[in-house]
VOBA-1610 file (N, C-alpha, C; in pm, whole numbers, padded with zeros to 5 digits, always signed):
BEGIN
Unk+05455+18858+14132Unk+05527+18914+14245Unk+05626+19018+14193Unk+05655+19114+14266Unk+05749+19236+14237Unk+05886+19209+14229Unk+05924+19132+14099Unk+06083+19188+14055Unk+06165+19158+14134Unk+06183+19336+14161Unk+06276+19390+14244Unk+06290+19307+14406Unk+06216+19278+14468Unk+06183+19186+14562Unk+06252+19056+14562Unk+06206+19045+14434Unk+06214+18851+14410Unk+06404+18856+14369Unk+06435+18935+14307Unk+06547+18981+14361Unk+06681+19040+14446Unk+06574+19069+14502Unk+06646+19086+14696Unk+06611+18991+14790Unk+06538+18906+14765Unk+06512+18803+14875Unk+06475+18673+14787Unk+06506+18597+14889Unk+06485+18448+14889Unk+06355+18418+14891Unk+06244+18382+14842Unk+06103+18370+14869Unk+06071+18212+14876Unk+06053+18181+14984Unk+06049+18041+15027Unk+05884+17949+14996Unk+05754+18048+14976Unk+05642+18018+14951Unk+05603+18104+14880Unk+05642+18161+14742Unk+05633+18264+14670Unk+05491+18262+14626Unk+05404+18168+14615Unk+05220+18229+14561Unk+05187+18259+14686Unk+05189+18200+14822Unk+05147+18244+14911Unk+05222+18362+14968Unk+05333+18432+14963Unk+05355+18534+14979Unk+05325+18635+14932Unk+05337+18636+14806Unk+05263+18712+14683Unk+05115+18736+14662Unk+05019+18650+14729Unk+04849+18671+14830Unk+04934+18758+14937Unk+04988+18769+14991Unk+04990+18846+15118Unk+05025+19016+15071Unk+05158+18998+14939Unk+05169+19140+14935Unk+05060+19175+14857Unk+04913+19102+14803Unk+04862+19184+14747Unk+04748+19232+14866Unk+04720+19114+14970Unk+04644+19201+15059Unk+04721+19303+15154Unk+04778+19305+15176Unk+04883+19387+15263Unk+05005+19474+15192Unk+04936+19587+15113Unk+05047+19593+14984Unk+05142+19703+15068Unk+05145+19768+15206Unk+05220+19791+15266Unk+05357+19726+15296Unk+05351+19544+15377Unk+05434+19483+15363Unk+05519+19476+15241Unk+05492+19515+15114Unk+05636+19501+14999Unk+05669+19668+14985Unk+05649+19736+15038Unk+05691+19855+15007Unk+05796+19835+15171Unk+05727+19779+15328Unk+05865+19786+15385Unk+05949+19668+15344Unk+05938+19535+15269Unk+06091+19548+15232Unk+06178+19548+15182Unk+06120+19650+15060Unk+06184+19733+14982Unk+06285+19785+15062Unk+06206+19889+15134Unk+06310+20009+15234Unk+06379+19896+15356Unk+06337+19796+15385Unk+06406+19704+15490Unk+06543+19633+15448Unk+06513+19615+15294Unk+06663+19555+15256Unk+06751+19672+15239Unk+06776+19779+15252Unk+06869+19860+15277Unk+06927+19871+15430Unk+06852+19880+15480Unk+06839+19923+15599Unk+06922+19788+15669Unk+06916+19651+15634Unk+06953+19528+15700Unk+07131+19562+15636Unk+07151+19548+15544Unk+07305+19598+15458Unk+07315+19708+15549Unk+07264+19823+15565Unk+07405+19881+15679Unk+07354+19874+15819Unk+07302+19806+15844Unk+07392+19741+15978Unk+07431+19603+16009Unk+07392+19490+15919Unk+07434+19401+15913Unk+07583+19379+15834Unk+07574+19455+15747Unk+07699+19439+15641Unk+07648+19364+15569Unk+07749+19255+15490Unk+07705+19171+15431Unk+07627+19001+15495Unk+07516+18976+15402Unk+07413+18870+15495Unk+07459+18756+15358Unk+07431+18644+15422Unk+07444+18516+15327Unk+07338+18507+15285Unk+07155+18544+15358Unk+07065+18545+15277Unk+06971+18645+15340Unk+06854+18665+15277Unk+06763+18730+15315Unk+06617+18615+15270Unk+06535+18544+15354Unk+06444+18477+15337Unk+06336+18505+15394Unk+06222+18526+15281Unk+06100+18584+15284Unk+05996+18471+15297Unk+05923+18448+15420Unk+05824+18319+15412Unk+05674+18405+15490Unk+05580+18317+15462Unk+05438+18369+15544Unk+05436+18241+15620Unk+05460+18270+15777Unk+05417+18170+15869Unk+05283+18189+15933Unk+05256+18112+15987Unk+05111+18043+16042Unk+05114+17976+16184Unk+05009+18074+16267Unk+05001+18082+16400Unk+04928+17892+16395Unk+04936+17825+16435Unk+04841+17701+16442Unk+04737+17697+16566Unk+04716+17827+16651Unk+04593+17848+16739Unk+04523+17992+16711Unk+04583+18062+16643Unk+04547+18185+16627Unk+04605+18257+16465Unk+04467+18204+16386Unk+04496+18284+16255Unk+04536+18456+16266Unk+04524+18504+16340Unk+04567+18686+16298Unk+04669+18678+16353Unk+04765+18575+16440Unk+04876+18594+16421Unk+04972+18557+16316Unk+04902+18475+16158Unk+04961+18501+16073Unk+05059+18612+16018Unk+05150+18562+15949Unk+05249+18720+15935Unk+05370+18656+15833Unk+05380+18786+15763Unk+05510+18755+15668Unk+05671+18771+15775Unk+05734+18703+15780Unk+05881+18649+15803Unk+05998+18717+15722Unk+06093+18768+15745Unk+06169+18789+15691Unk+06338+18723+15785Unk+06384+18603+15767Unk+06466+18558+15798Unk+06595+18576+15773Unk+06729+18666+15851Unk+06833+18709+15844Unk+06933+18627+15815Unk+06977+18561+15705Unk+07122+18452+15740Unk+07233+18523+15785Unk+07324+18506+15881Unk+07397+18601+15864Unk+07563+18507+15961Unk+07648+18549+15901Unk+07758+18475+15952Unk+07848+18545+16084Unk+07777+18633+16174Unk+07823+18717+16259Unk+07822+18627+16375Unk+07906+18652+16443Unk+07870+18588+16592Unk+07764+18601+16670Unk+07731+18522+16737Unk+07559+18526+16800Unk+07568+18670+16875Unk+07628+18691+16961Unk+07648+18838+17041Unk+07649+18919+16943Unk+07733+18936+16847Unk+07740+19068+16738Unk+07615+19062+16656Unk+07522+18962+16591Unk+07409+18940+16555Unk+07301+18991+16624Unk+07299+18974+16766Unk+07154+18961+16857Unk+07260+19160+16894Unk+07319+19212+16905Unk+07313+19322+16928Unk+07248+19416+16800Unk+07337+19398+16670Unk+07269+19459+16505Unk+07119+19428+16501Unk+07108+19329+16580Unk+06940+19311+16550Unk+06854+19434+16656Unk+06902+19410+16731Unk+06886+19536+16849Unk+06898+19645+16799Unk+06995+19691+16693Unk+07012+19800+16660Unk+06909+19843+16551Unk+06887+19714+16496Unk+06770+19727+16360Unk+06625+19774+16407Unk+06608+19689+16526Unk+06514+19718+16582Unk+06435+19883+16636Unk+06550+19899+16666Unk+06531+20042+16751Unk+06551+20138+16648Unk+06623+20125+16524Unk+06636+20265+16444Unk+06556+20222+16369Unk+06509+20111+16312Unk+06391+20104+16217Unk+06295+20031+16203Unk+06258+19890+16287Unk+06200+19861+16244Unk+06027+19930+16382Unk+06065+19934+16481Unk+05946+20017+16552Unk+05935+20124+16537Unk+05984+20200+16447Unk+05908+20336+16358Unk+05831+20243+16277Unk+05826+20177+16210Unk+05751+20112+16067Unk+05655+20022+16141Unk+05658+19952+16230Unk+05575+19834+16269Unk+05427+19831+16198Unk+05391+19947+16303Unk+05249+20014+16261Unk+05201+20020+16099Unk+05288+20005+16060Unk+05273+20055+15876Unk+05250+19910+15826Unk+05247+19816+15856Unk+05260+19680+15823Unk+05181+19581+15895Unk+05062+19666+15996Unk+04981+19630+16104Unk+05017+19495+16152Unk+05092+19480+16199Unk+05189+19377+16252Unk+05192+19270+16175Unk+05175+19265+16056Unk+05183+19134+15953Unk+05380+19102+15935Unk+05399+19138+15953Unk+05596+19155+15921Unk+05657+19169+16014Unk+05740+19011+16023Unk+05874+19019+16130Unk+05991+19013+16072Unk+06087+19020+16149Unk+06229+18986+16092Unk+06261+18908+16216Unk+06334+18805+16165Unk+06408+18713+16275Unk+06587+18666+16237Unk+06668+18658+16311Unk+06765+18576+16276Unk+06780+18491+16280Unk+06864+18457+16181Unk+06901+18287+16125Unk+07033+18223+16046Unk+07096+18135+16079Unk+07203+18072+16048Unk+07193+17933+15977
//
């Protein structure tokens, strides 16, 4: 697995994530550019956690996870996420053929 990655994030199922960035080698290039992007508008996060979850009726909704810890208030959280959303992460979606979410988490 890539380093730099395993160094910016928490990897919660690291061989099975690491099958995913090699079929989907898009997903580690966004979040490369995603962990910047979460630092300025989140500020500082308590974690960043990288998992591959599993649809249990529908395999292609498999998808890599990227889970926000973050110590903000739920309103100031669920707005930055709003904000993440709209300046970056639906420009990129497409680039990651919907294998990659981000969610928040405490």
């Amino acid at each position: 697995m890539d380093a730099v990655l395993q160094a910016k994030y928490d990897i919660k199922n690291p061989d099975e994530v690491e099958q995913w960035l090699h079929d989907y080698p898009a997903i580690s290039a966004l979040l490369d550019e995603a962990y910047n992007v979460i630092h300025q508008i989140f500020g500082e996060v308590k974690r960043l956690e990288v998992s591959v979850r599993h649809d249990p009726e529908l395999k292609e909704f498999d998808a890599v996870w990227c889970d926000i810890y973050t110590d903000l208030p739920a309103d100031e959280a669920l707005e930055r996420m709003s904000q993440f959303d709209r300046s970056w992460y639906m420009k990129v979606f497409r680039r990651a053929d919907g294998k990659l979410n981000f969610n928040l988490a405490q």
